[in-house]
Backbone as a ProteinNet text record, in pm:
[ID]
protein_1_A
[PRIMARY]
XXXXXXXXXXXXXXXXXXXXXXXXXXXXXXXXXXXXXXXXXXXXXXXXXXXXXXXXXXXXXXXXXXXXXXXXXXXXXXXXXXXXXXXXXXXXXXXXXXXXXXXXXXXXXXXXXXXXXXXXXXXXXXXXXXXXXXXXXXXXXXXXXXXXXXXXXXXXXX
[TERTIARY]
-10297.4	-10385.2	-10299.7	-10340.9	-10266.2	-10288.1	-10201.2	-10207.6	-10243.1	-10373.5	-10372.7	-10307.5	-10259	-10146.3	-10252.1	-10256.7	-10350.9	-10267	-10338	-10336.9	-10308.5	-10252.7	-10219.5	-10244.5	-10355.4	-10447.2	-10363	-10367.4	-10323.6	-10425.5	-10401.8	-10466.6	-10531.4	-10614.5	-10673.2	-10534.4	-10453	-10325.9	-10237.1	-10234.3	-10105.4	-10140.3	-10319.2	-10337.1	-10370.8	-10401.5	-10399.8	-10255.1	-10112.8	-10031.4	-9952.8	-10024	-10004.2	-10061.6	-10151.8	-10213.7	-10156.7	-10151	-10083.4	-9977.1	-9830.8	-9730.4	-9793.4	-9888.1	-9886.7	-9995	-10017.5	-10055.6	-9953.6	-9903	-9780.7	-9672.1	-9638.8	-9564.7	-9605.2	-9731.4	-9806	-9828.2	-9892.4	-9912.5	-9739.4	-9668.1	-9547.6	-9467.8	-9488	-9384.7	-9492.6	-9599.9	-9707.5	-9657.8	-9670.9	-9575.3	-9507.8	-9351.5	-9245.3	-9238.4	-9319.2	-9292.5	-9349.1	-9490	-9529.2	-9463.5	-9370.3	-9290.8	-9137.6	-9171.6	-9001.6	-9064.3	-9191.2	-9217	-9207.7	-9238.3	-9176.1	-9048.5	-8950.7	-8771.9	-8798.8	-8914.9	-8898.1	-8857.8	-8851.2	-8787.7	-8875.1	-8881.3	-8950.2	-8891	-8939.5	-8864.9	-8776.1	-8760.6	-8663.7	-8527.1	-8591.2	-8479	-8372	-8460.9	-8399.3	-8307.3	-8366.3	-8253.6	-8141.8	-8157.6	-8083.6	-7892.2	-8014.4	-7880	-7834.7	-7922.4	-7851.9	-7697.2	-7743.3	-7666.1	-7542.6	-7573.4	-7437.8	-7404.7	-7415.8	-7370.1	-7232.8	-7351.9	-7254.6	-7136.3	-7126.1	-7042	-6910.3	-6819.9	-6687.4	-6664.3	-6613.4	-6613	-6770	-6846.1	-6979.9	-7021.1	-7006.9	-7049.1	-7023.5	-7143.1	-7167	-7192.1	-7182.2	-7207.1	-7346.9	-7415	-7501.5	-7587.5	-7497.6	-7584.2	-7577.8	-7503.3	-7517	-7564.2	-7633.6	-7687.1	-7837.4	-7858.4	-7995	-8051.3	-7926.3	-7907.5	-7966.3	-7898.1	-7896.1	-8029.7	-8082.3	-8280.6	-8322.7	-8335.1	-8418.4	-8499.4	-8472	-8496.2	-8451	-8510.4	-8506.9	-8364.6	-8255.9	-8160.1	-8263.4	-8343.8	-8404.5	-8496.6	-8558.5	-8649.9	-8549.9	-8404	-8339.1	-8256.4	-8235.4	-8190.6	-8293.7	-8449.8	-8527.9	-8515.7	-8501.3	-8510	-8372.6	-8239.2	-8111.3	-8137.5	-8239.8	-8227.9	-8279.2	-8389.4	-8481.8	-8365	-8299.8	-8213.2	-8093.4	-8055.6	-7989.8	-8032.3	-8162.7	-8200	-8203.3	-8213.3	-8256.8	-8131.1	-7986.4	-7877.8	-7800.8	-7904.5	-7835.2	-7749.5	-7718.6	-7667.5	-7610.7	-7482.2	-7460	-7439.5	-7363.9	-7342.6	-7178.2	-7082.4	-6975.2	-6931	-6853.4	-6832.3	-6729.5	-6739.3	-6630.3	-6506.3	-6371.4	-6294.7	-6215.3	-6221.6	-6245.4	-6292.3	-6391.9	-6550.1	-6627.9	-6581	-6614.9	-6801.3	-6844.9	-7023.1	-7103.8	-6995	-7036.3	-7008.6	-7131.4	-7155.6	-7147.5	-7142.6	-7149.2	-7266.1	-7310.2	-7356.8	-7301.1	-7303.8	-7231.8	-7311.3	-7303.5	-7352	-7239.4	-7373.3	-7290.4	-7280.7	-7259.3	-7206.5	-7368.8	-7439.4	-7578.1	-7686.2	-7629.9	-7730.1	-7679.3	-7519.8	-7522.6	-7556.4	-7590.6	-7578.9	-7754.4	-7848	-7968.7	-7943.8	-7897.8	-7878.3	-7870.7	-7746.2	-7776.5	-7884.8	-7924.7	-8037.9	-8178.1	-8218.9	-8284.7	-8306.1	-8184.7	-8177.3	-8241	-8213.7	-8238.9	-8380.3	-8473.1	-8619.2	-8700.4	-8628.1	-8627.1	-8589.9	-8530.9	-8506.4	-8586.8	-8617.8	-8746.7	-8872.5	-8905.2	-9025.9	-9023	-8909.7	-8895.6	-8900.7	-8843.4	-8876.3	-9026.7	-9048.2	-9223	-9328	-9278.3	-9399.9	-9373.7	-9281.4	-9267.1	-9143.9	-9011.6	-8919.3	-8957.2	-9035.3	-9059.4	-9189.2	-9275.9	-9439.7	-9341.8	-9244.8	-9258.1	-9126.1	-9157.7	-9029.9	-8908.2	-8793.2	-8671.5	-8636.7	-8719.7	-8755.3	-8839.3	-8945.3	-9011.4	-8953.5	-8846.1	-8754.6	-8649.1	-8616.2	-8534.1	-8618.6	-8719.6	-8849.3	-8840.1	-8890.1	-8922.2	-8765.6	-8669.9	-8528.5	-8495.9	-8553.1	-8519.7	-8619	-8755	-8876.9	-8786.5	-8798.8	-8836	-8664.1	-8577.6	-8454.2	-8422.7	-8496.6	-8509.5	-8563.6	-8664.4	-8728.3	-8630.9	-8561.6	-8477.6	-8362.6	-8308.7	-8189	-8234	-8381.9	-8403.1	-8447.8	-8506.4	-8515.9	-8381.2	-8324.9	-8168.7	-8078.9	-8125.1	-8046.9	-8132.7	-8256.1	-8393.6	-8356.1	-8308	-8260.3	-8203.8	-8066.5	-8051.6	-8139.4	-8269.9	-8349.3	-8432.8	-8471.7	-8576.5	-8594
638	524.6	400.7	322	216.7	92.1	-5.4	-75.9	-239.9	-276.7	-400.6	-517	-653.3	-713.6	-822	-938.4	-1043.9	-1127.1	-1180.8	-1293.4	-1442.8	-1450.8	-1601.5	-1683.8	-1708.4	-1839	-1958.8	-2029	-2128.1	-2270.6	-2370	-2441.8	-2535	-2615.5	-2705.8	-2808.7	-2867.7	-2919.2	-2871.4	-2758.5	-2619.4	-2646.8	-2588.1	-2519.8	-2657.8	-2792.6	-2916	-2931.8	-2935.9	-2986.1	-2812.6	-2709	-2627.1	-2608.3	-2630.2	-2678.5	-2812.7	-2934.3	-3010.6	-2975.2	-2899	-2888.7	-2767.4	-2678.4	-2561.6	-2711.7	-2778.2	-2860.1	-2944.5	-3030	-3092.2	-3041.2	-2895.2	-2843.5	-2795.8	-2747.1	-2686.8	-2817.8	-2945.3	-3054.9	-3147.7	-3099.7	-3176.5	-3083.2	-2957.8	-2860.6	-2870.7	-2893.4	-2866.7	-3021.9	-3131.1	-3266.4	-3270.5	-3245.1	-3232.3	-3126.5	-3060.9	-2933.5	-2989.3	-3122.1	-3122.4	-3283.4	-3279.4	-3435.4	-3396	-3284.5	-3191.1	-3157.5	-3118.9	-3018.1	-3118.9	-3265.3	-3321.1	-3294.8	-3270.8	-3197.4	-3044.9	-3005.5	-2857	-2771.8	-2807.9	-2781.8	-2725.8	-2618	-2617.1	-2607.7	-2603.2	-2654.4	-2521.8	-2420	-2292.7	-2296.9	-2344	-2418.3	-2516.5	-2616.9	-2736.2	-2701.3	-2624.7	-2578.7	-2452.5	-2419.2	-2337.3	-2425.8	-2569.1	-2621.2	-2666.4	-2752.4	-2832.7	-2722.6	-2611.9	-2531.7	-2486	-2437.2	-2464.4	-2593.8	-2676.3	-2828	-2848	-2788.4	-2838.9	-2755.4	-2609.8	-2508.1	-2516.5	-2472	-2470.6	-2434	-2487.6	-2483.3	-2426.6	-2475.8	-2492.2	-2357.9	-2268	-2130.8	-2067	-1979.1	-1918.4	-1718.6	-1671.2	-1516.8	-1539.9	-1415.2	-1371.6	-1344.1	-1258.4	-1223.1	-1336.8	-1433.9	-1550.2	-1685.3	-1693.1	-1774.1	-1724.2	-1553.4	-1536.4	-1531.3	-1542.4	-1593.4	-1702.6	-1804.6	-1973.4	-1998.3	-1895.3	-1964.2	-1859.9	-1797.4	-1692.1	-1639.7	-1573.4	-1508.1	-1389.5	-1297.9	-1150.5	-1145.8	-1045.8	-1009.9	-1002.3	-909.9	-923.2	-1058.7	-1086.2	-1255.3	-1326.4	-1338.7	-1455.1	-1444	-1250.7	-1235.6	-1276.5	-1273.3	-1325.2	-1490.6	-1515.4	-1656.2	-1688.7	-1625.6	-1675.6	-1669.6	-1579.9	-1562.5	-1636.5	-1668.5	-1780.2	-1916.3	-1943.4	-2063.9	-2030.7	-1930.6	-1921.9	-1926.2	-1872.5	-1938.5	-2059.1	-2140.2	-2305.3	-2336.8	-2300.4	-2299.4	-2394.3	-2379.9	-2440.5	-2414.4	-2243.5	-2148.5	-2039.3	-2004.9	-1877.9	-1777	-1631.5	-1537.7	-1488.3	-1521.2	-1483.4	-1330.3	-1220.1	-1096.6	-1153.3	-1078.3	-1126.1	-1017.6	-1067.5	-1069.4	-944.8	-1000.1	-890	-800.3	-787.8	-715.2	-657.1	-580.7	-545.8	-499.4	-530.3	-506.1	-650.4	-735.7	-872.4	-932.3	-1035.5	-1121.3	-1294.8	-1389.2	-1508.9	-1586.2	-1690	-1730.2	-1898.8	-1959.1	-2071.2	-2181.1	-2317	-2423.5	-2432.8	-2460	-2496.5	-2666	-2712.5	-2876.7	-2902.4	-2839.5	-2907.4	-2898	-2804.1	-2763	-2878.7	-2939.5	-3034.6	-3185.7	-3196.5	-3307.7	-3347.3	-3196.5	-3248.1	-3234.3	-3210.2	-3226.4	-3380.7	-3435.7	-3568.6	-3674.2	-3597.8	-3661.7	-3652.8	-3543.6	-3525.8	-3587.4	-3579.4	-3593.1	-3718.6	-3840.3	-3960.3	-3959.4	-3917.8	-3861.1	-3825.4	-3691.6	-3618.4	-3700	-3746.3	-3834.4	-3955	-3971.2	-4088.3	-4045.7	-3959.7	-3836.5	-3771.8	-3724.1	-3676.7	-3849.8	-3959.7	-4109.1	-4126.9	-4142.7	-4182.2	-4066.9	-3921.6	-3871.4	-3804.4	-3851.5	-3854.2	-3927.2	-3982	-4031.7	-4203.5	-4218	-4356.1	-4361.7	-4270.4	-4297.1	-4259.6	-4217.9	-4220.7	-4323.3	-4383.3	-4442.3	-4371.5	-4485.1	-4430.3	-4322.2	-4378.4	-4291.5	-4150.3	-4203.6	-4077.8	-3940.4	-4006.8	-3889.4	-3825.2	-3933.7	-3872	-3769.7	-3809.4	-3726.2	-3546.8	-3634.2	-3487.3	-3404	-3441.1	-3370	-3301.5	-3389.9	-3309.3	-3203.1	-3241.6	-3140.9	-2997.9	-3031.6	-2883.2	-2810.6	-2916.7	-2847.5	-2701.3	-2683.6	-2545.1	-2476.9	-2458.9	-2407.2	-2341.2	-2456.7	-2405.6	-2320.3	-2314.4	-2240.8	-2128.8	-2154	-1952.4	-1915.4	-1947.5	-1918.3	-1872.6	-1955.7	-1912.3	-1808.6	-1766.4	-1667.1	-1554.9	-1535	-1480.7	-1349.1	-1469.9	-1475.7	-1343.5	-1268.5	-1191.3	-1067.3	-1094.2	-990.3	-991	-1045	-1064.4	-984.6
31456.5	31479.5	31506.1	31596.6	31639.8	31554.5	31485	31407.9	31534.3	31505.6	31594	31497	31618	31592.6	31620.1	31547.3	31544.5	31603.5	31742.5	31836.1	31807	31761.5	31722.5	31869	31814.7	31950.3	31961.7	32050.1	32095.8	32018.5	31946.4	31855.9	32023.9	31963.3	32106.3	32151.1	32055.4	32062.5	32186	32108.4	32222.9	32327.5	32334	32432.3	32570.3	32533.2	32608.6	32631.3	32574.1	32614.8	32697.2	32680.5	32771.1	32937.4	32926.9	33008.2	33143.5	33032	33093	33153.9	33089.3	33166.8	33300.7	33285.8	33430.8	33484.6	33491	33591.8	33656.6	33587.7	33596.6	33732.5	33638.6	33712.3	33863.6	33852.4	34001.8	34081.7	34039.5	34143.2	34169.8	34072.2	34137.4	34224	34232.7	34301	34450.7	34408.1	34566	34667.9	34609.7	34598.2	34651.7	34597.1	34619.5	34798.3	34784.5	34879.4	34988.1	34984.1	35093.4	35177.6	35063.2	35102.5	35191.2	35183.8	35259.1	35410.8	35358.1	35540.4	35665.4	35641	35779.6	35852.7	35741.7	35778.3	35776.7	35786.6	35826.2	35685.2	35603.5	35493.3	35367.5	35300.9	35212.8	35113.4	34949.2	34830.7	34809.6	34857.3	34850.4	34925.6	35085.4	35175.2	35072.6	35043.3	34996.8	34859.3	34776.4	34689.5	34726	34813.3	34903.8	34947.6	34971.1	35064.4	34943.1	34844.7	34720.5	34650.8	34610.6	34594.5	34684.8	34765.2	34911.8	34853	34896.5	34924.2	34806.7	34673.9	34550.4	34494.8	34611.6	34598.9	34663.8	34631.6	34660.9	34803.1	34902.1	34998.2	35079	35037.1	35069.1	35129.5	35048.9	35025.2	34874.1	34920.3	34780.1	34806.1	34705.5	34742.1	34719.1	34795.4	34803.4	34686.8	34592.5	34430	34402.8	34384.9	34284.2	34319.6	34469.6	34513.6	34451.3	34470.8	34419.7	34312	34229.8	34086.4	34054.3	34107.6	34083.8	34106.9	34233	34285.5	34266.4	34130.8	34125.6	34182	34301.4	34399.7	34388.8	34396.5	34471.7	34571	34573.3	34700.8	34810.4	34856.9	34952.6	34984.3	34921.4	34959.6	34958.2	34947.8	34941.2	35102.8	35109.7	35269	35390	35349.2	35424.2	35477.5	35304.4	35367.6	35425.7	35426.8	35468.4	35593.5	35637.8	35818.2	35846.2	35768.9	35881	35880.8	35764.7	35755.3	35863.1	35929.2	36008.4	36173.3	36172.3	36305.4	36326.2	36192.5	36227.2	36214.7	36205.3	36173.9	36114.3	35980.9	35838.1	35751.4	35777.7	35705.1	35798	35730.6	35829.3	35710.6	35718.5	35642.7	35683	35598.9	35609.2	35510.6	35567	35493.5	35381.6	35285.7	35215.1	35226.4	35227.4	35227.8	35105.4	35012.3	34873.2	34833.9	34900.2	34829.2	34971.8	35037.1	35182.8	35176.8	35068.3	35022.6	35024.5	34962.3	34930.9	35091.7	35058.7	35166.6	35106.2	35144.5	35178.7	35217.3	35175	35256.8	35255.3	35376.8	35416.3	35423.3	35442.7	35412.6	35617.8	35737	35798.4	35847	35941.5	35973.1	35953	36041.8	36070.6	35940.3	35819.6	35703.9	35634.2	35634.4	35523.8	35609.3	35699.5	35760.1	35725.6	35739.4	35708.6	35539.9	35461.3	35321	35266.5	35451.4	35370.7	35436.5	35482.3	35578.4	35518.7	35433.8	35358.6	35186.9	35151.9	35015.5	34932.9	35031.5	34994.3	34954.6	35084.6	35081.7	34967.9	34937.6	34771.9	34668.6	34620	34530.4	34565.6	34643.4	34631.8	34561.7	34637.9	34642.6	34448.1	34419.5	34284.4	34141	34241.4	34146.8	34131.4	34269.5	34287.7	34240.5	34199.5	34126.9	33999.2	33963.4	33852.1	33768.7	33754.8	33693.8	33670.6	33791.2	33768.4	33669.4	33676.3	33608.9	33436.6	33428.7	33227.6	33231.9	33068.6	33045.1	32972.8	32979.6	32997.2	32843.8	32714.5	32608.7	32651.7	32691.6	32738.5	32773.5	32919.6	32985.6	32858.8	32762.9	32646.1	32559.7	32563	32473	32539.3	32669	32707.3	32756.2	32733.8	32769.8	32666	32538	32387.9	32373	32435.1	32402.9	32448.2	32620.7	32654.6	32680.9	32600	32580.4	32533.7	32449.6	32380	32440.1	32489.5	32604.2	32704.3	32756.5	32868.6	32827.8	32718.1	32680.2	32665.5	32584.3	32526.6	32694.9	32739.7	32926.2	32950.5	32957.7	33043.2	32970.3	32826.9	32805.8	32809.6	32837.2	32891.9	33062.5	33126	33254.1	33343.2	33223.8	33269.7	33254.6	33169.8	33128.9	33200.1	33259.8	33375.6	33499.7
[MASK]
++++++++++++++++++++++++++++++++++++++++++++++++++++++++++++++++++++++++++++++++++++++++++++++++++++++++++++++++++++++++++++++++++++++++++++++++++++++++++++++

């Protein structure tokens, strides 16, 4: 006989400031995403390049780019192609690892990186960094600090 395991409900507390953040999060990522598509760009693109950009000779491998944007190997090779027709990105073999691939950050991906970026950081002030105060952002960095660590050591289990 199966022993049932009692549901520990979400109090009206929880379940409002749960709530709040999957809203939060869904109208600022919809936001953010529809403040990019004039540059052609969507919020996967855009952390695509952020990552290139901030990588060592402005490439990164393949597994660990799909790492960084938790993405799927395959959905992340999808999206590398389309970023290569628009030729933001190329795919270099690696050298070491004749399996491993590359992918590159090229002249024209970082040039809209910096052509873009300013945009985003406006876009990320104006819907949200500017609406809380400078405690607030300390509030909520300490809140969902914990959060993010047990996530990230979560990560490789996923």
């Amino acid at each position: 006989m199966e022993t049932e395991t009692a549901t520990h409900w979400l109090s009206d507390a929880e379940q409002c400031a749960w709530r709040t953040h999957l809203d939060v999060n869904r109208l600022l990522t919809h936001q953010l995403e529809k403040d990019l598509q004039p540059f052609g760009l969507t919020m996967n693109d855009y952390e695509i390049l952020v990552n290139l950009s901030e990588s060592d000779e402005r490439r990164m491998r393949m597994s660990d780019l799909a790492a960084a944007t938790l993405q799927s190997k395959s959905r992340l090779s999808h999206q590398i192609t389309r970023m290569e027709t628009a030729g933001l990105v190329k795919r270099e073999h690696c050298e070491s690892d004749r399996r491993g691939l590359f992918a590159v950050l090229t002249d024209l991906g970082m040039e809209t990186m910096q052509r873009v970026s300013p945009h985003h950081v406006a876009s990320v002030r104006k819907h949200f960094i500017d609406l809380l105060s400078p405690e607030a952002l300390a509030d909520l960095r300490k809140a969902l600090g914990p959060v993010a660590e047990h996530l990230h050591g979560h990560r490789g289990k996923l």
